[in-house]
C-alpha positions in Angstrom: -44.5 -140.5 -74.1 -41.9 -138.9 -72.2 -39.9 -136.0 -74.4 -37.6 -134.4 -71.8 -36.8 -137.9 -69.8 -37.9 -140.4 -67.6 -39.7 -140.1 -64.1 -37.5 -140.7 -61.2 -40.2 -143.0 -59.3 -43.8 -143.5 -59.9 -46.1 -141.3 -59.1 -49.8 -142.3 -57.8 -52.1 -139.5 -57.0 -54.5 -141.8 -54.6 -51.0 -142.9 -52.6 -50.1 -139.5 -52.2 -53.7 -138.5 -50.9 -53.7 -141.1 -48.7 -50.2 -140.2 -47.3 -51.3 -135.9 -47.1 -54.5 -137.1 -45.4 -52.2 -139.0 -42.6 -49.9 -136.4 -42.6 -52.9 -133.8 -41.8 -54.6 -136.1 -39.7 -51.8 -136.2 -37.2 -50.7 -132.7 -37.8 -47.2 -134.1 -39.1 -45.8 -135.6 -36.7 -41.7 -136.5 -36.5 -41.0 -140.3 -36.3 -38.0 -142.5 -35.4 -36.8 -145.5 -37.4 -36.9 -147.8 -34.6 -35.5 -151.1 -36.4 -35.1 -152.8 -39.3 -37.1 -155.9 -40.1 -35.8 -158.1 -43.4 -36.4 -155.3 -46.7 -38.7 -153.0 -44.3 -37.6 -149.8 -42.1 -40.3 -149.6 -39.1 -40.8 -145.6 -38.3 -43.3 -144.4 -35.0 -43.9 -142.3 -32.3 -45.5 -143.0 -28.9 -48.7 -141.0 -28.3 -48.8 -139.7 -24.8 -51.8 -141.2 -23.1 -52.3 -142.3 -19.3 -52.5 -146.1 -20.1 -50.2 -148.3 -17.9 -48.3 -151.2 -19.4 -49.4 -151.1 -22.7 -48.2 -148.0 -25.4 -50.3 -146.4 -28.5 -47.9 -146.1 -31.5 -47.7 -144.4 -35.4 -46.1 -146.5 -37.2 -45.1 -146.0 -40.7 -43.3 -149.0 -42.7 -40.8 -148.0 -45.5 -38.7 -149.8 -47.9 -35.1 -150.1 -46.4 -32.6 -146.9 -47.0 -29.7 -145.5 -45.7 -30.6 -144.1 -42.4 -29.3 -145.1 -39.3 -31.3 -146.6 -36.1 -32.9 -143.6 -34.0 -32.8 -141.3 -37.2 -35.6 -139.0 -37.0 -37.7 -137.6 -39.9 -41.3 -136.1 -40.4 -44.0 -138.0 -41.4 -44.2 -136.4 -44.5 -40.7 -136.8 -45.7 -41.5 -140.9 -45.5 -42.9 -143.0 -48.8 -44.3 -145.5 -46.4 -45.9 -148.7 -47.8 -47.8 -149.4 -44.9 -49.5 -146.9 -41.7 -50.5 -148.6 -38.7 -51.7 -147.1 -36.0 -51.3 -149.8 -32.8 -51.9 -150.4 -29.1 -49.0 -152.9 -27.8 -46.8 -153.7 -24.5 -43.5 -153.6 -26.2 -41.9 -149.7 -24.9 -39.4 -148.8 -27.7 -37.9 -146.1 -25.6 -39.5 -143.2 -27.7 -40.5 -139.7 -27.2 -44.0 -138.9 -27.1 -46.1 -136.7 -28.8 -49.1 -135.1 -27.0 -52.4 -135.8 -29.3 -56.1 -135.4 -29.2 -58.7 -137.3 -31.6 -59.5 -135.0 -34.9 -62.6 -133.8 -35.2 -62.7 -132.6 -38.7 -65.4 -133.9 -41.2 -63.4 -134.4 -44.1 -61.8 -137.5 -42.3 -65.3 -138.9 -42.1 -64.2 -140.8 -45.6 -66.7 -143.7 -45.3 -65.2 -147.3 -45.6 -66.6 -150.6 -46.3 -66.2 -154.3 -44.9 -65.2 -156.8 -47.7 -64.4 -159.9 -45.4 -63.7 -161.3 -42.1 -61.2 -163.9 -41.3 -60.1 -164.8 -37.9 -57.3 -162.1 -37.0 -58.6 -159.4 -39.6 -61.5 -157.7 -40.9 -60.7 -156.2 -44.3 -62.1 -152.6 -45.8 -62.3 -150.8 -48.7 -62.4 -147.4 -49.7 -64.3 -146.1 -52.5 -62.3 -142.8 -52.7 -58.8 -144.1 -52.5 -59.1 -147.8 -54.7 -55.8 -148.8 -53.6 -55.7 -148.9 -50.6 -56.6 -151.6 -48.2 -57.4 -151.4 -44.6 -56.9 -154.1 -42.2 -58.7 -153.9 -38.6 -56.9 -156.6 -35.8 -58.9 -158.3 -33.1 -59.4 -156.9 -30.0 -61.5 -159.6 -28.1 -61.8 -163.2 -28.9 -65.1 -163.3 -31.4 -65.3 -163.7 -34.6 -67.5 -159.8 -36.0 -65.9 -157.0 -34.0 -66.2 -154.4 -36.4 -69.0 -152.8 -38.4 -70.0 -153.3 -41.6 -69.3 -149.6 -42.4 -67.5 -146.8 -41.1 -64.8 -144.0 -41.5 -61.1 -143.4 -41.8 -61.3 -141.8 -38.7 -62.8 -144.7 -36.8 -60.7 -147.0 -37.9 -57.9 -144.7 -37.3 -58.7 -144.2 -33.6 -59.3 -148.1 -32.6 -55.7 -148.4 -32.8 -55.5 -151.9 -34.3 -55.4 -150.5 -37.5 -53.3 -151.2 -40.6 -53.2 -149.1 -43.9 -52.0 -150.8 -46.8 -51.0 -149.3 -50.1 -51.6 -151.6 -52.9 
């Protein structure tokens, strides 16, 4: 029972984990809202690599709000529903942010296949229950992925999607 008012928003302490760990894992990184796509506010930053025709984006997926196209905020200032980290052809046009992979063992959060349909392999996380990760096929066979593995690893194959459920 609430004595002094009512909350503002609700407050989950696994979402909020899972957005510090991002936020820490990518040391913070400031992200553009590139478009706007039905209720949905797409956020990302380019990471400088030496690929050719083809682009490695953060992408962070919010509910709509009042900022304008090419508005820039940190990472940590969004309440994103979904994190995706993504290798495409599309250029948005964005700055790029230098990176290198993190090493740190405390993103060695183990993860756990649940099912396998054609375009996705689902995981689960025993430490954070709500959230859901999605890996996207990079060749045409069915297994892809391990059975187990990290945040980290998922993180890095860049066909990733977070979902917070």
């Amino acid at each position: 029972m609430l004595k002094y008012g009512s909350f503002i928003y609700d407050y989950d302490p696994d979402e909020s984990e899972v957005h510090n760990l991002l936020v820490e894992y990518y040391k913070n990184p400031v992200m553009t809202k590139v478009k706007i796509n039905g209720e949905d506010e797409f956020w990302a930053v380019r990471l400088h690599t030496l690929m050719i025709n083809t682009f490695r984006y953060l992408i962070a997926i919010t509910p709509i709000s009042n900022s304008k196209e090419r508005t820039t905020k940190y990472l940590s200032d969004l309440k994103w529903t979904s994190f995706q980290t993504r290798t495409i052809k599309e250029d948005w046009k964005l700055g790029s942010m230098r990176y290198e992979q993190n090493t740190d063992r405390k993103f060695l959060i183990p993860i756990k296949r649940t099912k396998i349909e054609e375009d996705i392999t689902y995981y689960e996380c025993e430490k954070f229950p709500g959230l859901e990760i999605l890996l996207l096929p990079q060749r045409d066979t069915l297994v892809q992925y391990p059975e187990t593995g990290t945040i980290s690893r998922a993180l890095e194959t860049y066909h990733t999607v977070f979902v917070l459920n």
